[in-house]
N, C-alpha and C positions, 0 to 999 in steps of 0.2 A: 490449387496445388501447384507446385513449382518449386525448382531445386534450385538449391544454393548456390554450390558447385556445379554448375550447369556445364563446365567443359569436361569434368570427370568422364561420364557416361562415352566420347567422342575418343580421351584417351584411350579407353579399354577397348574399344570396336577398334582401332586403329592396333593396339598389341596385340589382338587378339588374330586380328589380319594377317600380322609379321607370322604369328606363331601357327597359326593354320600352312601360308602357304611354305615356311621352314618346315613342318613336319611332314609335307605331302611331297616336297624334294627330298626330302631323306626316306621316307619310304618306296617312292620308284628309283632311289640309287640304290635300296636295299633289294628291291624286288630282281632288277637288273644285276647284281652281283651273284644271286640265289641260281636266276637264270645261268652264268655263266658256269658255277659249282655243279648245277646238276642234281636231279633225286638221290641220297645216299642209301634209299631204302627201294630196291625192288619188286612191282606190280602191287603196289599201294591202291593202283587204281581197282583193285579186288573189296579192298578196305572203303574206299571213298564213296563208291556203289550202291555199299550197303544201305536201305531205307531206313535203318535206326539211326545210323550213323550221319545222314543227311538230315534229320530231324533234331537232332544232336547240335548238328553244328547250325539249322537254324534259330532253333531256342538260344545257342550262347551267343549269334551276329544280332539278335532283336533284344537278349538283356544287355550287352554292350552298348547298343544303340540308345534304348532307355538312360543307361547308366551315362552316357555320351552327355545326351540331351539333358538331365537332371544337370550334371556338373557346370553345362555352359550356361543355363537356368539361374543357377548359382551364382557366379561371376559375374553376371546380367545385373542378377539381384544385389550383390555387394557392392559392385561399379555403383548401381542408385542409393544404396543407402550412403556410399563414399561421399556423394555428392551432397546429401543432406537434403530429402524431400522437406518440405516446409509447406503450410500457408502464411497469406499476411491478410491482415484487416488492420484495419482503422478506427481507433481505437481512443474515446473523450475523456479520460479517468477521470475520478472526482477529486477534486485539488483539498488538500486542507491547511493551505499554506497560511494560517489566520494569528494574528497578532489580540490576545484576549487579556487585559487588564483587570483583575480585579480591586475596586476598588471598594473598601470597606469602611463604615462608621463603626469607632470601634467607640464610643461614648457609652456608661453603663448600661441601656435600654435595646444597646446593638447586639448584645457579647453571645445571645445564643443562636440568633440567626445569623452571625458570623461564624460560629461553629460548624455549623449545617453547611454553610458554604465550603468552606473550605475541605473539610470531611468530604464533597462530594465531589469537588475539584480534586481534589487527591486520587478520588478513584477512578476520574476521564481520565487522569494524566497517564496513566496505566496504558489507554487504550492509542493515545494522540502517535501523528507519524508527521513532520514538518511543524506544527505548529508550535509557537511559543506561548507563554504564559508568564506576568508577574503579580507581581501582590502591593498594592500599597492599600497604608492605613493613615486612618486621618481622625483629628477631633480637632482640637484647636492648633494644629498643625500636622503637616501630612509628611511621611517618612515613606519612604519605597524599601518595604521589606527586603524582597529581591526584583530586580529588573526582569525586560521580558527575555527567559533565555526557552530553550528547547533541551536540554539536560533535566529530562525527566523525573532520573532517581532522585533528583535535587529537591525539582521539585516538589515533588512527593513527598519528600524527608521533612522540608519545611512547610510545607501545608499541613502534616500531623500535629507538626511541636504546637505549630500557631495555632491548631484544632486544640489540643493538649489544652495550652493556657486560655485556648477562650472557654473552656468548657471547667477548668480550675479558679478559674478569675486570675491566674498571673502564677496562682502556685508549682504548676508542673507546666514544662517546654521554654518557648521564650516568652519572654514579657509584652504583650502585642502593647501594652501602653507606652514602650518606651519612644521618647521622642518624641509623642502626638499632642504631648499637654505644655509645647514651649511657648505656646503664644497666649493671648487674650480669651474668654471666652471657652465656650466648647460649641462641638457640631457644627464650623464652619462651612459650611454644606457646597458651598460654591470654591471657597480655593481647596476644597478635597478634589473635587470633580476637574478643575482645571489642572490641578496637580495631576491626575490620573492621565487626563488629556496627553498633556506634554509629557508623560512617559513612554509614547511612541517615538520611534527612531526611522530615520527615512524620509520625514516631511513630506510634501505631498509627491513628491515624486514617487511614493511610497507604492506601490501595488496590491500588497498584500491586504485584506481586510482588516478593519480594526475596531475591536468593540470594547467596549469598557461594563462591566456587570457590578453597576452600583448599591452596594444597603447600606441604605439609611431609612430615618422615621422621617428626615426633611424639619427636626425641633433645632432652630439655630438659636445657640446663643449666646451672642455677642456680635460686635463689626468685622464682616467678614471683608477681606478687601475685594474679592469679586463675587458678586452675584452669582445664583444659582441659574438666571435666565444666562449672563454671562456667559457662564462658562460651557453652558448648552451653546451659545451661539461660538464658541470657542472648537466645541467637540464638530460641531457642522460645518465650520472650516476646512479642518483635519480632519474631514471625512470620516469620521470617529462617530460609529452609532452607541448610543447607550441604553442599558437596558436596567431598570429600577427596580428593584425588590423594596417593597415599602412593609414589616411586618406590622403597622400603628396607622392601617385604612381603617379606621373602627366605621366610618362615615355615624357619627354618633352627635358631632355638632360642627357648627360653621368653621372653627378652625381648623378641625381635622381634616374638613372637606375645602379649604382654603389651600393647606398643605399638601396635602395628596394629590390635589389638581395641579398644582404648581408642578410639581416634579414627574407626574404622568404628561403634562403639555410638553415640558424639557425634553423628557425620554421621547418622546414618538417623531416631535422636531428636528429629532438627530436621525430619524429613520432606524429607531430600536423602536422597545417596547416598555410596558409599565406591569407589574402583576403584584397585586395587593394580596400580600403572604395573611391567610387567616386559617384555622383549626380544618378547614377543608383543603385544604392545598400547602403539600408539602415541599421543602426549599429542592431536594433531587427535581420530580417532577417538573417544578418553571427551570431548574438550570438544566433538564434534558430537553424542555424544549426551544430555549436559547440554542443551545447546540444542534437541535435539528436545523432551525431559521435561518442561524449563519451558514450551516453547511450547505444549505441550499442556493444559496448567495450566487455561485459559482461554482465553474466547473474547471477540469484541466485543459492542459493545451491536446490539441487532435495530435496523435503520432500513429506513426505505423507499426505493428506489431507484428513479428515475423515470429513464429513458432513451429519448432519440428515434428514430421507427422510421418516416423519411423515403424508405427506399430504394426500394420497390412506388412509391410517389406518386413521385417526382422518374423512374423507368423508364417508369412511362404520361405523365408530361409532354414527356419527350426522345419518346417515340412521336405523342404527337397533335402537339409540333410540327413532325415531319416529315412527317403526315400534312397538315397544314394546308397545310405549302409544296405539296406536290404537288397538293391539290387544288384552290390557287388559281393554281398553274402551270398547270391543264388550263382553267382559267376563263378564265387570261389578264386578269386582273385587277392 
């Protein structure tokens, strides 16, 4: 515990100094002045005598006293709160300052576990504080829906439309195929993932974390100009982890187990993950705990936290001032 305002308390004992020894001079000028005037009232000392009357004027010199002591109590108490009791600690927040790309296969075989995704990114984006998020889409060419911003509402707004169309096939929201069918081929799987890459801003200078949450089935086809080991060794560069949703792991024959390995080895080399989406495991669930993973990543910077600790002082102020009324209610003052 320790106050703000730590010279406050030093002012007030110092005015309060002035105004003690000012009132204790004007009352021996006063008393000395009375003296010179004289009694105007006649063998009082008859009245003064009296033992009711002496009991009288103890009871009003001991509630005055009370009533004295409450008030300077008071002035005590407001001089510290003036000051502003405080503690401080030290203090590691949990940082979420995280740069998350999603990048998505949007080729026919993609389009409902793109929904899922994005449906469920929609509903983090709700809860996010610093961090950004974009969206790119790819088949045989990759387009960046939107970039990474931190404009939530935005975000939000176009993760539904592109929820909307992937769950319509293009009939309601925006068209997610627009722009991805300009090249050779479909599911170029590796210049999606490098495209995704290079949507980070900052280079490596960059601090903040930076993941990239890939679905695809990993079925390429056509000449992609980079490879999907590529652009994993691309994302490892750029300190860029990826994390793979494969919903087409059936592990049912060598190619599927050809493919799925491929893009599980990519993911975990970037220091992400791989999670093979099947009827037991739904797409929220692996993308809540991508989001536990990274948030654990890292932590905030240590600061000092200073917070006000008013409530003792402001309960004995509401006390001495009902004590005061009472005791200047018995004074009759």
């Amino acid at each position: 515990m320790g106050l703000i305002f730590w010279w406050v308390p030093l002012v007030a004992l110092v005015v309060a100094g002035v105004a003690v020894w000012l009132t204790v001079r004007r009352l021996r000028r006063e008393r000395g002045r009375l003296r010179r005037l004289g009694t105007p009232v006649a063998h009082s000392e008859r009245l003064t005598e009296l033992p009711v009357y002496r009991r009288l004027v103890r009871r009003y010199r001991a509630l005055l006293v009370a009533a004295l002591v409450v008030l300077v109590a008071l002035g005590g108490v407001g001089a510290l709160l003036a000051a502003r009791p405080s503690s401080t600690q030290v203090v590691e927040p949990p940082s979420y300052k995280r740069d998350i790309v999603l990048c998505l296969d949007v080729s026919g075989s993609m389009t409902e576990v793109d929904a899922q995704i994005v449906e469920t990114f929609a509903q983090l984006a709700q809860g996010l504080d610093g961090e950004r998020i974009g969206l790119t889409l790819f088949d045989s060419s990759a387009v960046t829906a939107f970039p990474l911003t931190d404009d939530y509402d935005f975000v939000t707004e176009q993760l539904r439309r592109y929820g909307a169309s992937f769950d319509s096939l293009g009939e309601d929201g925006t068209r997610y195929w627009s722009g991805t069918d300009l090249g050779e081929g479909a599911s170029l799987i590796g210049d999606g993932l490098a495209s995704c890459v290079l949507g980070f801003d900052g280079g490596s200078e960059s601090t903040r974390p930076k993941s990239v949450v890939l679905a695809t089935d990993n079925y390429v086809n056509g000449q992609a100009l980079v490879t999907l080991a590529e652009a994993g060794e691309l994302a490892t560069e750029r300190d860029v982890r990826v994390y793979a949703l494969n919903p087409a792991d059936y592990s049912s024959d060598a190619v599927a187990d050809e493919v799925a390995g491929e893009l599980e080895q990519v993911a975990v080399d970037t220091g992400g993950a791989y999670y093979a989406l099947s009827d037991d495991d739904t797409v929220s669930a692996v993308i809540d705990a991508i989001d536990e993973r990274e948030a654990g990543l890292f932590t905030g910077t240590r600061r000092l936290v200073v917070t006000d600790q008013p409530q003792g002082l402001v309960i004995a102020a509401l006390l001495g001032v009902a004590g005061a009324f009472l005791l200047l209610w018995r004074v009759r003052l």
